[in-house]
Backbone as CSV, one residue per row, in Angstrom:
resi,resn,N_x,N_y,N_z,CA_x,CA_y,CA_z,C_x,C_y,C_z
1,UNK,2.615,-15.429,-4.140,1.486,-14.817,-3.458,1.151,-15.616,-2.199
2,UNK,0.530,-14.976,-1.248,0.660,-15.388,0.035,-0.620,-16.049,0.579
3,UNK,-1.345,-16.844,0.973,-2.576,-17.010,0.847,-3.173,-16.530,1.954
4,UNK,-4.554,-15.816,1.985,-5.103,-15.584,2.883,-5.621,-16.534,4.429
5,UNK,-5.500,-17.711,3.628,-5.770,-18.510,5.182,-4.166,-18.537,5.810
6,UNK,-3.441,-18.461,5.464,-2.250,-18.256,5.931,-2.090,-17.435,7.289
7,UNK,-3.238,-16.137,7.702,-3.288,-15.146,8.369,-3.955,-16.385,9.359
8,UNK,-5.083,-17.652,9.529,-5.144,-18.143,10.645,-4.224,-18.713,10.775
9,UNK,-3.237,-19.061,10.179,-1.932,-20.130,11.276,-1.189,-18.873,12.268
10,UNK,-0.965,-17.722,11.445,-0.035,-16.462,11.734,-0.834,-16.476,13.659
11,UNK,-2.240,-16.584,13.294,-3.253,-15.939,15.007,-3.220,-16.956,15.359
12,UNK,-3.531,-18.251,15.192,-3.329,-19.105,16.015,-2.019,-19.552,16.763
13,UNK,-1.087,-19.355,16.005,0.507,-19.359,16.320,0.897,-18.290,17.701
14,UNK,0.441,-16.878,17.246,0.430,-15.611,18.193,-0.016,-15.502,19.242
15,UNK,-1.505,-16.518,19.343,-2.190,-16.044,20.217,-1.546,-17.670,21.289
16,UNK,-0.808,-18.520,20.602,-0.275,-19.427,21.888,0.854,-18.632,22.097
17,UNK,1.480,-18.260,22.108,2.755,-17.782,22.191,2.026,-16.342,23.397
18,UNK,1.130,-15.674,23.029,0.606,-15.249,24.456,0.122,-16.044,25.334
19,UNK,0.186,-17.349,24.979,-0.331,-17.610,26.833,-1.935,-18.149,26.398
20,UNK,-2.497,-18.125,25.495,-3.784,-18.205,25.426,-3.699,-20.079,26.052
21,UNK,-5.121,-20.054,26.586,-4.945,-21.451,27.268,-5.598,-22.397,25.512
22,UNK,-4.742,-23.769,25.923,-5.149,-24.552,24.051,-6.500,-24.622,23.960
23,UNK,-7.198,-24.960,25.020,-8.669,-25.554,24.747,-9.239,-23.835,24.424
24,UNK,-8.983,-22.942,25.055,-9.766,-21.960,24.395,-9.371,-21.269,22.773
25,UNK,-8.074,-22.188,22.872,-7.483,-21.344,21.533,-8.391,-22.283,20.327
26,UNK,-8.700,-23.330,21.248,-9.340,-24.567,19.693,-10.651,-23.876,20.054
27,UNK,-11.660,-23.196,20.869,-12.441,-22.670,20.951,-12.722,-21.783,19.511
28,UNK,-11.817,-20.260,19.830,-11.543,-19.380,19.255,-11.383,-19.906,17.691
29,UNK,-10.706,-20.809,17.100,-9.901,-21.270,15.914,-11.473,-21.795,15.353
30,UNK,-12.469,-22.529,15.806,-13.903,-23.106,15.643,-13.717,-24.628,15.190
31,UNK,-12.427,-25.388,15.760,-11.944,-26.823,15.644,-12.714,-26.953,16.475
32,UNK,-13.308,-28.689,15.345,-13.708,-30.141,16.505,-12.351,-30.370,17.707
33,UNK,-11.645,-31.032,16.648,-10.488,-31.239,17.794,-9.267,-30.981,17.897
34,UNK,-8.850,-31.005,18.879,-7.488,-30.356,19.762,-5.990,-30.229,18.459
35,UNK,-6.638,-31.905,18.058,-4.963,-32.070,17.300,-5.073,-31.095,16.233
36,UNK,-6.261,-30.826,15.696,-5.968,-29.963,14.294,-5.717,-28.426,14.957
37,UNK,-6.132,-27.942,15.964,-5.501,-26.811,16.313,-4.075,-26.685,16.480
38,UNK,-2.899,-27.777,17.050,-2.464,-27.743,18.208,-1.066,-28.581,16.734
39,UNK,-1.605,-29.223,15.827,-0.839,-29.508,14.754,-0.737,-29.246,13.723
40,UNK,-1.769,-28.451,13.433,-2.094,-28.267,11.974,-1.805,-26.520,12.113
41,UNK,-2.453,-26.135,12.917,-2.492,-24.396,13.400,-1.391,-23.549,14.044
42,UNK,-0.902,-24.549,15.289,0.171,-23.508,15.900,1.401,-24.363,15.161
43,UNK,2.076,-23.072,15.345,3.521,-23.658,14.569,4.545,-23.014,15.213
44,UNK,5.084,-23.417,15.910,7.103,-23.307,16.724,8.043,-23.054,15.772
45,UNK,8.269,-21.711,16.013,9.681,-21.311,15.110,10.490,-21.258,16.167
46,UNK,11.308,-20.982,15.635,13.313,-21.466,16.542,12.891,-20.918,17.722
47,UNK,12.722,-19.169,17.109,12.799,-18.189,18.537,11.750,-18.988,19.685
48,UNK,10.479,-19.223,19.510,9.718,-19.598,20.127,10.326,-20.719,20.918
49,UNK,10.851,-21.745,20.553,11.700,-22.980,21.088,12.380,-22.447,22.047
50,UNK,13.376,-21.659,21.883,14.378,-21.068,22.222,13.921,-19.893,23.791
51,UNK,12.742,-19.604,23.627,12.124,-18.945,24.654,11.605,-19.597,25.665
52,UNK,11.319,-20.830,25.337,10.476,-21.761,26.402,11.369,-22.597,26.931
53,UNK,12.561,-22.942,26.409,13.798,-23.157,26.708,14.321,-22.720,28.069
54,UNK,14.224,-21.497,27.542,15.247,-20.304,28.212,14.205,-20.000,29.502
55,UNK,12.902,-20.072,29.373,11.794,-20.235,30.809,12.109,-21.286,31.480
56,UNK,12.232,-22.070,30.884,12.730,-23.465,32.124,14.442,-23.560,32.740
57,UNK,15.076,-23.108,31.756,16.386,-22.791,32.352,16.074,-21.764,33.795
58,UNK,15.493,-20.869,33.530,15.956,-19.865,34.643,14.766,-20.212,36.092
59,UNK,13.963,-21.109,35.555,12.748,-21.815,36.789,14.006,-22.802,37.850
60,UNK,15.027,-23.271,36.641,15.735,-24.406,37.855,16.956,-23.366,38.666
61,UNK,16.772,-22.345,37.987,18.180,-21.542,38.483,17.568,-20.656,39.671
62,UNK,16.256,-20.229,39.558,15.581,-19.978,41.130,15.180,-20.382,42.242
């Protein structure tokens, strides 16, 4: 069974991966501080790696 707080790592994870700026995302999340958003909350799967990767590859190739 899946736990319901599980659904804030899922939005906090989503909503960096749009772009949300961190300090408003630790806003939004209702963290004191940064690290528990930013370590405890967002979480980098491959693809995600692999995308921000692939943004800086094509920044040096322009």
């Amino acid at each position: 069974m899946t736990h319901p707080h599980l659904l804030r790592h899922t939005s906090c994870s989503r909503m960096a991966e749009a772009g949300v700026d961190p300090r408003t995302l630790q806003d939004i999340m209702g963290h004191a501080s940064m690290k528990i958003t930013m370590e405890l909350y967002n979480h980098v799967t491959d693809e995600r790696l692999t995308n921000e990767i692939q943004k800086l590859n094509n920044r040096r190739i322009s």
